[in-house]
C-alpha positions in Angstrom: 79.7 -20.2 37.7 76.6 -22.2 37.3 75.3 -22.6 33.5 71.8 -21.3 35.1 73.9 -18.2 36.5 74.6 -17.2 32.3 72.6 -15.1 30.1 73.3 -14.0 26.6 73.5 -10.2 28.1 76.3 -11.7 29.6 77.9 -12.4 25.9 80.2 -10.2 24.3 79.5 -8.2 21.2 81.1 -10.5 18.8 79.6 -13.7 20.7 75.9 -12.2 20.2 76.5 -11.4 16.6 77.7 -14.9 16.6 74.6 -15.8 18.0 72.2 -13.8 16.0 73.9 -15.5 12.9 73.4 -18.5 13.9 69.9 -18.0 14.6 69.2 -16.5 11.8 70.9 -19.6 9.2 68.5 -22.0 11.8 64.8 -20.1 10.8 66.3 -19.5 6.7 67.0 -23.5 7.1 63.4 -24.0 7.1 61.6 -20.8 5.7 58.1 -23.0 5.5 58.0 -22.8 9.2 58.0 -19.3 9.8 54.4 -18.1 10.2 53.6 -15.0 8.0 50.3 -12.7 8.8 47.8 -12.7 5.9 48.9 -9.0 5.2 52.0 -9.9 4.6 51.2 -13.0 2.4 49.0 -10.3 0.4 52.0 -7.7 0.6 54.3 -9.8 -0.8 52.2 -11.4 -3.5 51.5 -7.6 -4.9 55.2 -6.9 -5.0 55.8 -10.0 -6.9 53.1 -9.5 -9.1 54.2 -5.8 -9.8 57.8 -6.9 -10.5 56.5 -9.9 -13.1 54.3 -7.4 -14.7 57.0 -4.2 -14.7 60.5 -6.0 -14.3 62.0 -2.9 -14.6 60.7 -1.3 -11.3 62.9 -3.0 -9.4 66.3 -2.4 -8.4 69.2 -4.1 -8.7 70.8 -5.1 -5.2 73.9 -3.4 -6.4 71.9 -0.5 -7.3 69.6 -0.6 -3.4 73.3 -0.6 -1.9 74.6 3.0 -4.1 71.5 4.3 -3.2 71.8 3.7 0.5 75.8 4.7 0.3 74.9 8.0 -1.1 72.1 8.8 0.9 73.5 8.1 4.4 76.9 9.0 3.3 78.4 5.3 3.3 
């Protein structure tokens, strides 16, 4: 088999989870380069802003994760 002749359909489940992995770790590696619409600069400037000003409107991740359990039964 020619290295041309392989795609990553071709992989197995685990081997594409491998691969999603690792490139996800590459783009976290350098957060700076990842381009990021002005709406979603402004989105996440608001939510920041709101959690400064009302710390206790966010969640805890412990508490996202019951939430999600008990909703979809997990």
């Amino acid at each position: 088999m020619n290295i041309n002749d392989i795609s990553i359909f071709d992989l197995s489940p685990t081997e594409k989870l491998q691969l999603v992995e690792d490139l996800w770790d590459d783009l976290a590696a350098t957060p700076k380069d990842i381009p990021l619409h002005e709406w979603q600069k402004k989105e996440l400037d608001r939510r920041k802003s709101n959690l400064l000003s009302k710390p206790a409107s966010g969640l805890s991740w412990d508490q996202v994760k019951k939430n999600i359990r008990r909703q979809y039964g997990r």
